[in-house]
LOSE-869524 format. One record per residue (C-alpha): chain; residue number from 1; z, y, x. Coordinates in steps of 0.02 Angstrom, whole numbers, plus 50000, padded with zeros to 5 digits. Each point is the difference from the previous one (the first is absolute). Last residue first. Example, Ala and Ser with C-alpha at 12.3 -4.5 7.8 and 13.67 -1.06 7.14 Angstrom:
LOSE-869524
[A 2 [50357 49947 50684]];
[A 1 [50033 49828 49931]];
//
This chain:
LOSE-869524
[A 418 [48746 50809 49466]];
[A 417 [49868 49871 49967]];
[A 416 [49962 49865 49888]];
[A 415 [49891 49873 49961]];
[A 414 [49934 49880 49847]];
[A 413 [50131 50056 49881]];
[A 412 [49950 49932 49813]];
[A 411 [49934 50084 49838]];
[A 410 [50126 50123 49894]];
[A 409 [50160 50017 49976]];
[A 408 [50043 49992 50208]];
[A 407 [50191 49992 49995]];
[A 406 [50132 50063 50130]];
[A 405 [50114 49895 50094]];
[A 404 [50159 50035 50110]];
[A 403 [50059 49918 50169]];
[A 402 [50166 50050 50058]];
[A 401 [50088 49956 50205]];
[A 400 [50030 50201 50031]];
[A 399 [49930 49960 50168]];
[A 398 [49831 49916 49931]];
[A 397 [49971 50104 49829]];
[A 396 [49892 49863 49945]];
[A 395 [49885 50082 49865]];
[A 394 [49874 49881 49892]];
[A 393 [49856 50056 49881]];
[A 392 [49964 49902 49871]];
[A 391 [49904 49847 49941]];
[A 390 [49927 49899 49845]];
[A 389 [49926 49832 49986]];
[A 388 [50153 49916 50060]];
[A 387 [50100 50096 50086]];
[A 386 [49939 50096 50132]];
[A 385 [50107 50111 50107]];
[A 384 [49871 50125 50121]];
[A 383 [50100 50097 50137]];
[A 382 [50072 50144 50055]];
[A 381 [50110 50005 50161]];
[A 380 [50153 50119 50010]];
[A 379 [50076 50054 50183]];
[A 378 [49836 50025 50096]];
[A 377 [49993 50195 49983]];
[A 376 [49819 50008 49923]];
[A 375 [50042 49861 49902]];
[A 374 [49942 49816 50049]];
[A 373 [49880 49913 49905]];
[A 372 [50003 49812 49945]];
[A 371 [49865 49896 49895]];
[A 370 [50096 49873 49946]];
[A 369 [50154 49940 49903]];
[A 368 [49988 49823 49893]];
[A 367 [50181 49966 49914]];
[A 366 [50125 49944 50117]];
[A 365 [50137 50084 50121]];
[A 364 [49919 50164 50066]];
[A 363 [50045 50090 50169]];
[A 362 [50037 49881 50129]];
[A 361 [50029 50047 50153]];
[A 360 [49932 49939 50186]];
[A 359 [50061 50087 50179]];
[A 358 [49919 49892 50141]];
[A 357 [49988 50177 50109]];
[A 356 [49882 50133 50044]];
[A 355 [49852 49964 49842]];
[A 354 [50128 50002 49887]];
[A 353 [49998 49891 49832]];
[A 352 [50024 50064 49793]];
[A 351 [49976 49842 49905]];
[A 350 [49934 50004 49792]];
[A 349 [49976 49827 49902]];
[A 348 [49864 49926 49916]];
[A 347 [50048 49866 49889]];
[A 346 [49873 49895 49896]];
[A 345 [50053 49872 49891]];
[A 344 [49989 49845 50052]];
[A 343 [49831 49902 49994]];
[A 342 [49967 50030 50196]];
[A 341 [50161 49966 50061]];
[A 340 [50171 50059 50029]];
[A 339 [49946 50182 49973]];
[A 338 [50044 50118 50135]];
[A 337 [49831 50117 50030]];
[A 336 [50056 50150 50115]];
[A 335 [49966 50177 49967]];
[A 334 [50031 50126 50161]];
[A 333 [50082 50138 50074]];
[A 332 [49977 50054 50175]];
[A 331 [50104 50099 50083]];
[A 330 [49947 50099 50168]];
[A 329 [49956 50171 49938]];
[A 328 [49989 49948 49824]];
[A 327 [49875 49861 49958]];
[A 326 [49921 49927 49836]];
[A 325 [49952 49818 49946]];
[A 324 [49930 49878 49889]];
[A 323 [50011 49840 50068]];
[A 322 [50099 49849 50043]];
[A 321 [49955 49838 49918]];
[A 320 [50072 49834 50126]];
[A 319 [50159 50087 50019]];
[A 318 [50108 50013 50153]];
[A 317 [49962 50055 50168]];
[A 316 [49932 50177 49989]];
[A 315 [49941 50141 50131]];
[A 314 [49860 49879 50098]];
[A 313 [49942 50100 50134]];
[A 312 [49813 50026 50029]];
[A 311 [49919 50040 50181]];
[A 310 [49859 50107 50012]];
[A 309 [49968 50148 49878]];
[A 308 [49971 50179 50044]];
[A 307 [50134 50058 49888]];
[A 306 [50092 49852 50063]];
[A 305 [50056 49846 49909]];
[A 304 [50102 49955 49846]];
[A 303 [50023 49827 49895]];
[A 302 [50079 49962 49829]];
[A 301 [49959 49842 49914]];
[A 300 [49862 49919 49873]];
[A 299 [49969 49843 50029]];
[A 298 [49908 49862 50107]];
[A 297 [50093 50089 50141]];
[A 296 [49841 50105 50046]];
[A 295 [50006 50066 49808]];
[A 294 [50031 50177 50031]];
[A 293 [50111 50144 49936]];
[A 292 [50011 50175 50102]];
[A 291 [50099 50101 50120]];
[A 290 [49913 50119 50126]];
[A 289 [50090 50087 50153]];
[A 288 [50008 50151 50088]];
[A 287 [50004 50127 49823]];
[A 286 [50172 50045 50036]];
[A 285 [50058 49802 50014]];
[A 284 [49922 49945 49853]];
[A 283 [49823 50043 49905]];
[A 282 [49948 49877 49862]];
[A 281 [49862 49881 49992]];
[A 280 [49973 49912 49835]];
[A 279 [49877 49850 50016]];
[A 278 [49947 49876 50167]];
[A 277 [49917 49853 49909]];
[A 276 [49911 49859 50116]];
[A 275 [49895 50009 50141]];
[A 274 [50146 50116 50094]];
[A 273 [49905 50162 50077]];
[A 272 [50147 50128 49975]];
[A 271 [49988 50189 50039]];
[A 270 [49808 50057 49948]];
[A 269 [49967 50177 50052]];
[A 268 [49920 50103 49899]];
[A 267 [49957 50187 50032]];
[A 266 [49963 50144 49891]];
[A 265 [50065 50127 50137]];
[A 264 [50122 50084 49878]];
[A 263 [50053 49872 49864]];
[A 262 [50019 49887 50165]];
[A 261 [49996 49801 49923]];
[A 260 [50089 49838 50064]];
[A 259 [49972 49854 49934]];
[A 258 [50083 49845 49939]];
[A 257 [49899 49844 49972]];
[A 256 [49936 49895 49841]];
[A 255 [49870 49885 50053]];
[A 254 [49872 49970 49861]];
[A 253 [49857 50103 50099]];
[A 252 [50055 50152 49954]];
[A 251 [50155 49969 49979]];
[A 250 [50123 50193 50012]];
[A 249 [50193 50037 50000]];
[A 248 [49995 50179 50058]];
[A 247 [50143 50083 50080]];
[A 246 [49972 50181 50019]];
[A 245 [50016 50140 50123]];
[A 244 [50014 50183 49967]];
[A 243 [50135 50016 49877]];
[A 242 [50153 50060 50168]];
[A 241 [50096 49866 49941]];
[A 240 [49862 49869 50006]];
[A 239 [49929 49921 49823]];
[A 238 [50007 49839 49939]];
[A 237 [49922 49856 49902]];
[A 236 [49818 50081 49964]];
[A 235 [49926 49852 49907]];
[A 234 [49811 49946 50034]];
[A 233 [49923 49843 49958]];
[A 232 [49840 49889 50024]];
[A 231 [49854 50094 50022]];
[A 230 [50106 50168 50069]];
[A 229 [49980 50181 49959]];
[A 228 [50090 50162 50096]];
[A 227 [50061 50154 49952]];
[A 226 [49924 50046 49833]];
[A 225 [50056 50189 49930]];
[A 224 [50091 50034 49845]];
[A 223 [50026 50186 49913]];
[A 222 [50135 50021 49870]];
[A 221 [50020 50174 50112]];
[A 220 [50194 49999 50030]];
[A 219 [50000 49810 49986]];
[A 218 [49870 49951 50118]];
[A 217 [49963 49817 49990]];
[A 216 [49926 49901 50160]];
[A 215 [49899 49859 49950]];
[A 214 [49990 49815 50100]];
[A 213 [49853 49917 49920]];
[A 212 [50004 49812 49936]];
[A 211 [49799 49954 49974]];
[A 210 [50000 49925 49838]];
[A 209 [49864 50131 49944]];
[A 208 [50118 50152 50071]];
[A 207 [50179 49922 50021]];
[A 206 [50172 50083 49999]];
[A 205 [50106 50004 50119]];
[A 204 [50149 50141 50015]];
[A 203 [50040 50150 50103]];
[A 202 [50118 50130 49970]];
[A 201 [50015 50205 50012]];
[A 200 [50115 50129 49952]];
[A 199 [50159 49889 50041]];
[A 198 [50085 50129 50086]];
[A 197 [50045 49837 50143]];
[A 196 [49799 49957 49998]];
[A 195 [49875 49894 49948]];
[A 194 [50104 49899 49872]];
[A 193 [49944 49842 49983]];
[A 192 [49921 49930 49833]];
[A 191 [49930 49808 50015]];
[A 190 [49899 49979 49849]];
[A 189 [49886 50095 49884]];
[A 188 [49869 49884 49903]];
[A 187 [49896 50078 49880]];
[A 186 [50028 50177 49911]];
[A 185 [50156 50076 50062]];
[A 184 [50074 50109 50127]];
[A 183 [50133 50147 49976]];
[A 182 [50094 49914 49852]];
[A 181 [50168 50078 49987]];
[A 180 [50152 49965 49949]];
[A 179 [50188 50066 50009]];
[A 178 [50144 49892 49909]];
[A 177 [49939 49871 50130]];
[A 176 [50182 49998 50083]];
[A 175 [49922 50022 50186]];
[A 174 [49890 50174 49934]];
[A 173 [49851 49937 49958]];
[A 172 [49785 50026 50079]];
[A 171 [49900 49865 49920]];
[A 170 [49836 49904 50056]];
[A 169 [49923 49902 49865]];
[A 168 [49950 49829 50001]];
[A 167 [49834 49893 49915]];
[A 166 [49955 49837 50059]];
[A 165 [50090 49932 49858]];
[A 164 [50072 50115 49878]];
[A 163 [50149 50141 50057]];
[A 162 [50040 49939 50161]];
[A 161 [50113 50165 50052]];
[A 160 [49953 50064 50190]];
[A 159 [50193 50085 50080]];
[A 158 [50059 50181 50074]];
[A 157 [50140 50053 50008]];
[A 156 [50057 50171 49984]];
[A 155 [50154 50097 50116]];
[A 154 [50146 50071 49926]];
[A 153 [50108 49870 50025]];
[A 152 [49944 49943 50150]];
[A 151 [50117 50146 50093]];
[A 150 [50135 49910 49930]];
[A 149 [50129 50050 50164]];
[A 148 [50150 49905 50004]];
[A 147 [50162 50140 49947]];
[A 146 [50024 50165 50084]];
[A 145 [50028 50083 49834]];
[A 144 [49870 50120 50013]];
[A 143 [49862 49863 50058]];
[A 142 [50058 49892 49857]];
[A 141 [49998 50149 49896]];
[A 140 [49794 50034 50053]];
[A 139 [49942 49834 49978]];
[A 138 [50094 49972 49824]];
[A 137 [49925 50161 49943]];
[A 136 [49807 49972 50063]];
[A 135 [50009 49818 49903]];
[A 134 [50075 50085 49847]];
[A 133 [49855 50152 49996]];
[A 132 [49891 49837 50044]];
[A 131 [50008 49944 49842]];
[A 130 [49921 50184 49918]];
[A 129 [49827 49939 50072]];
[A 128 [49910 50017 49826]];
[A 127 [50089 50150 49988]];
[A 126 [49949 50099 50147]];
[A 125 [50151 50025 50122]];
[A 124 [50136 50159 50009]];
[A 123 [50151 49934 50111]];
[A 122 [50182 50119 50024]];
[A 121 [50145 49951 50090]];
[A 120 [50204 49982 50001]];
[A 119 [50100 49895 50123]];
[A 118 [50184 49983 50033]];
[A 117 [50063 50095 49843]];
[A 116 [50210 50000 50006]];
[A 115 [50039 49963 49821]];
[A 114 [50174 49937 50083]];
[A 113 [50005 49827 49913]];
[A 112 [49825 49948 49934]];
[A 111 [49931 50087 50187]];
[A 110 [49844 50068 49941]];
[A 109 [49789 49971 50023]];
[A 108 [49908 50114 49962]];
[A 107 [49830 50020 49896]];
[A 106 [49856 50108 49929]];
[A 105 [49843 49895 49963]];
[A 104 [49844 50099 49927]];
[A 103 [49844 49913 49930]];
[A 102 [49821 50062 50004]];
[A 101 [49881 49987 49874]];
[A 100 [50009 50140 49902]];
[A 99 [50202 50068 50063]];
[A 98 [50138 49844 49964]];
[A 97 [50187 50015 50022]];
[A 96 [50111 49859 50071]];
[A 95 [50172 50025 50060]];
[A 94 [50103 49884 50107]];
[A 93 [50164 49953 50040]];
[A 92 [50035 49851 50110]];
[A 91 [50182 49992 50022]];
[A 90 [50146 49931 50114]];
[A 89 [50137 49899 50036]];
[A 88 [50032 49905 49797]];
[A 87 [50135 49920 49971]];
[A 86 [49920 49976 49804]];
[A 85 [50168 49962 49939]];
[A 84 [50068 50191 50022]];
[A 83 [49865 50083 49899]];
[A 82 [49910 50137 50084]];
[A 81 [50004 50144 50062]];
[A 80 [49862 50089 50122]];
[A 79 [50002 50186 49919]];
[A 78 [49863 50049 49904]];
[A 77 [49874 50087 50075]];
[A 76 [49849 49886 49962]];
[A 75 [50070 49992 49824]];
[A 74 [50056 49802 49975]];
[A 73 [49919 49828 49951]];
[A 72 [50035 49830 50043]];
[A 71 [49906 49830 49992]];
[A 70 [50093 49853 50050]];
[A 69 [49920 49909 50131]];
[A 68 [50136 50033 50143]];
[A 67 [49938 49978 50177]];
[A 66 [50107 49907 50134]];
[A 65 [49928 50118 50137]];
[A 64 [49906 49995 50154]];
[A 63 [49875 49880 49964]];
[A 62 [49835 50087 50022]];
[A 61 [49933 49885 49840]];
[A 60 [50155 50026 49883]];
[A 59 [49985 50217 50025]];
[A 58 [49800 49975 49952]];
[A 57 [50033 49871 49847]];
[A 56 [50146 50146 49944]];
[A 55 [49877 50154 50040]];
[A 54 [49864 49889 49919]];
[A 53 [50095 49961 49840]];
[A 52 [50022 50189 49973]];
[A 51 [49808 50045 50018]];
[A 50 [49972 49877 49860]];
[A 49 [50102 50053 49890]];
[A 48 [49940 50191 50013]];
[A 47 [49819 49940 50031]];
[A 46 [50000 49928 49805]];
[A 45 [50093 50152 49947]];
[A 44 [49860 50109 50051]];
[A 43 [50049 50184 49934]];
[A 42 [50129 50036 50098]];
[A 41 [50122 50125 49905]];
[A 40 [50154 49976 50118]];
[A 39 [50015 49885 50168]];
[A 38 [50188 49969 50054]];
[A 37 [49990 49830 50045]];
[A 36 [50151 49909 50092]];
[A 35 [49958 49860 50112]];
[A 34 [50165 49890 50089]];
[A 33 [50049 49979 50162]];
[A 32 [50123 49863 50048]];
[A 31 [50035 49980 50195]];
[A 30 [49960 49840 50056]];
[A 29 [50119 49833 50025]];
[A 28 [49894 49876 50092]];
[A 27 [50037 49807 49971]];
[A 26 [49834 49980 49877]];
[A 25 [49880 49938 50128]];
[A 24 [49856 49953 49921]];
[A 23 [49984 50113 49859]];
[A 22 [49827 49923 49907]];
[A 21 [49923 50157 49874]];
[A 20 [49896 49943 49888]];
[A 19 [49830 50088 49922]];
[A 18 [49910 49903 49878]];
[A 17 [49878 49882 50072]];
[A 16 [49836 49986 50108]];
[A 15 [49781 49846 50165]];
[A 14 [49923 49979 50153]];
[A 13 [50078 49896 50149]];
[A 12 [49871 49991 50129]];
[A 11 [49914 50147 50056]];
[A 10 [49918 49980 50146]];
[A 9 [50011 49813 49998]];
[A 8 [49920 50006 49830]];
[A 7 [49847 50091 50059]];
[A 6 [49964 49913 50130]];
[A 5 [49996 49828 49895]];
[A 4 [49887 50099 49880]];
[A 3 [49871 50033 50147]];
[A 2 [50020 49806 50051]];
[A 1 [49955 49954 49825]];
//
């Protein structure tokens, strides 16, 4: 029972829904852009649609534009008019075309007024990945056009899928889980983190005769290799900026602790000694500083201490639940437990905090919200939004002040990682 306990501190808050889209702050005039397709004789009208509703999902989600949903088609050299009452400032034009198995996307983007083109480019990608041909565009135009950078986009995440009970699958997605891919399964996968910032490589527990075992999984070879086993538990939390170090959360004697482990040198240190539970270490402060979730209140709350250990810092003082959480240079964003009491429904709410000052913000406003990653950039946070018995993937775009959700159809979230 203690083993399960751990467990469910680690990754409290399982559990997905249609897509929504919640506009928080809705005061912000943006320039209008709307998405003309000028794609001829392409075979696959299914990806044709769908490609079309991620460009407009993908323009909505980096939050630069009031986005038009009407669908609109032209020649790709067409001039840019259009009809008066749409208002429109610019246009997304694109042109699909479609070679074997690899897909083609010509676009620019125009001035709906002058027909001056801003940005034009070319992406070939296989066509079981043809999603991220929209992901790539958005990335690149936003870099063009000077706006927020998206670099995120484009990159996969990376989450385990309870598909039966004690059985999970490990599955590489783009963030809107049009994309899937099961990398890992057969028994029970859990705990993905991405090994590295190319994300060629992650590491994940599984367990070898009930024994949890900390794998690394080559994605370029399909190859995995075991790092490290543990009697208890083993959960690779975090990984250092320069991929060499790791955070292990490891029991084997029934006390959860953090730990520190060199990829290179093979060494463990252990960082926290507390005879209680010590879970989900993350690096702060350029890699100086550990924060993690223990119990040594009587509940679970936020502390940090030293790489090397020492003295520990309470980081949060409110809540009597707060847990699940991710760091960006020296913000730390966390899921806190609000219900009024024990037979109320459960809330778990989102806070974004600063290790340098007494800075707190909320990020979610009911519902139960958990498991929450930082992007590579630290301006969106992904995160798991369970409703009821199903759940979906969660997006806070944190300056931009929107928070969008996308479905998982099948099975339940259990972790994530971006």
């Amino acid at each position: 029972m203690k083993k399960l306990f751990l467990l469910l501190i680690i990754c409290l808050g399982l559990s997905a829904a249609d897509a929504t889209i919640d506009v928080v702050n809705k005061g912000l005039v943006l320039p209008k852009i709307i998405v003309q397709d000028a794609t001829t004789d392409f075979a696959n009208r299914a990806m044709q649609d769908k490609f079309f509703k991620l460009v407009v999902g993908d323009l909505k989600v980096g939050s630069a534009f009031e986005v038009s949903d009407r669908y609109y088609t032209s020649k790709f050299d067409d001039s840019a008019i259009i009809s008066a009452d749409e208002r429109a400032d610019l246009i997304y034009r694109y042109a699909l075309t479609q070679l074997g198995d690899r897909v083609n996307l010509k676009l620019k983007v125009l001035n709906a007024k002058t027909n001056k083109e801003h940005f034009s480019s070319e992406y070939t990608q296989s066509a079981d990945k043809f999603v991220f041909l929209a992901h790539k565009s958005m990335v690149d135009m936003a870099r063009n056009l000077n706006l927020p950078p998206i670099d995120w986009m484009d990159k996969s995440i990376i989450f385990s899928q309870y598909t039966a009970p004690g059985k999970s699958n490990i599955v590489v997605a783009d963030y809107t889980l049009t994309y899937q891919k099961v990398v890992v399964s057969g028994g029970l996968n859990i705990f993905p983190k991405w090994a590295n910032k190319d994300q060629s490589a992650f590491y994940y527990t599984s367990y070898i005769k009930s024994v949890p075992t900390l794998y690394k999984f080559d994605l370029k070879s399909n190859n995995k290799s075991k790092i490290l086993q543990s009697g208890g538990m083993i959960v690779a939390s975090d990984v250092s900026q320069d991929g060499t170090k790791l955070l292990l959360t490891m029991a084997p004697n029934d006390q959860s602790d953090i730990y520190l482990y060199d990829i290179i040198s093979k060494n463990l240190k252990r960082i926290t000694t507390f005879s209680g539970i010590d879970v989900n270490g993350n690096f702060v402060d350029n890699d100086t500083k550990v924060v993690f979730v223990s119990d040594r209140l009587g509940y679970p709350n936020i502390f940090a201490t030293s790489i090397d250990g020492g003295a520990v810092e309470q980081m949060v003082f409110h809540g009597k639940n707060n847990n699940s959480i991710s760091t960006f240079e020296n913000y730390v964003v966390y899921s806190s437990r609000e219900s009024i009491n024990e037979y109320a429904q459960k809330t778990f709410n989102l806070y974004l905090i600063s290790t340098k000052s007494d800075y707190v913000r909320q990020l979610t406003a009911g519902g139960v919200n958990t498991y929450p990653r930082f992007s590579s950039d630290g301006g969106s946070i992904i995160f798991i939004k369970s409703l009821g018995v199903s759940s979906a993937v969660g997006i806070i775009r944190v300056n931009e002040n929107r928070s969008f959700q996308f479905p998982l159809r099948i099975g339940k979230l259990q972790s994530i990682d971006w």
